[in-house]
C-alpha positions as CSV (number, residue, x, y, z in Angstrom):
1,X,204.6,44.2,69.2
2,X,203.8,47.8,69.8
3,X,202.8,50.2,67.4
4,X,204.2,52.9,68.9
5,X,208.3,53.4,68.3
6,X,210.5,55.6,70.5
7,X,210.7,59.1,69.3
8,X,212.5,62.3,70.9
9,X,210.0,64.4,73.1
10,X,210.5,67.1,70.4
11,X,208.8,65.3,67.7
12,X,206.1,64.3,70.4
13,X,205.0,67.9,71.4
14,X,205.0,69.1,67.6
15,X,203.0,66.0,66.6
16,X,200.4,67.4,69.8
17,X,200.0,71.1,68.4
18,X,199.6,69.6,65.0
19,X,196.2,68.1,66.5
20,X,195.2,70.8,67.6
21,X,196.4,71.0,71.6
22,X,198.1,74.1,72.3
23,X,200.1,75.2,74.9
24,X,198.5,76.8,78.2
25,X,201.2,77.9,79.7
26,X,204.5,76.5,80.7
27,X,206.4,75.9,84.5
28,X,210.7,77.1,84.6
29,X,211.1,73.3,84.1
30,X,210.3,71.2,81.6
31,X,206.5,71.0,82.2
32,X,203.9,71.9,79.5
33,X,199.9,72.0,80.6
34,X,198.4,72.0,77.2
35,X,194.6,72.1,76.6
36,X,192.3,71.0,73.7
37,X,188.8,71.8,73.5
38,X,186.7,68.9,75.0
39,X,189.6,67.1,76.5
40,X,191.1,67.5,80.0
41,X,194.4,69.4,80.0
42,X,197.4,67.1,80.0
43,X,200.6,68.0,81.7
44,X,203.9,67.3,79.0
45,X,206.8,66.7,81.5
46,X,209.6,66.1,78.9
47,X,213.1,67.7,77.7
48,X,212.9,68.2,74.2
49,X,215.7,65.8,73.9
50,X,214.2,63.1,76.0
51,X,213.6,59.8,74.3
52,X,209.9,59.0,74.9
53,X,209.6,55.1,74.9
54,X,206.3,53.1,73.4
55,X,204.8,52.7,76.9
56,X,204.8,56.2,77.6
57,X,203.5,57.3,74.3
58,X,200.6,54.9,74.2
59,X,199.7,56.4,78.1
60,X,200.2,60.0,76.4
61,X,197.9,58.9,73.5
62,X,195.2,57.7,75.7
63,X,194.7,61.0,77.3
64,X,195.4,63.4,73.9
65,X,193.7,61.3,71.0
66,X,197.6,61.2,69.7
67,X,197.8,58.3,67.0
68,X,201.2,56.7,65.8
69,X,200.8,58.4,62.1
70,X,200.7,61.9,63.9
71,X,204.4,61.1,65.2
């Protein structure tokens, strides 16, 4: 079982600027490039709304340090 648990893309991004990423700048659609000091930026292509299953957020979590108690 995973310990990640599907969570709204909202609650995502706000758990991502609470560790400290911050948002570089943003495209007309959905697309976020945030950066973090001494990690590569990371593109965030969700709708606030979309559902972000445990898959995705353990891929997301390997490339921003994101944990499942930061959620």
């Amino acid at each position: 079982m995973s310990q990640w648990r599907s969570t709204k893309a909202k609650r995502v991004l706000a758990a991502l600027l609470r560790i400290g990423w911050r948002i570089k700048r943003e495209t007309a659609s959905s697309h976020k490039i945030l950066e973090r000091g001494g990690w590569e930026d990371y593109t965030f292509a969700f709708h606030d709304g979309d559902e972000v299953g445990p898959r995705m957020l353990a891929r997301i979590a390997k490339k921003t340090g994101l944990q499942p108690e930061d959620v």
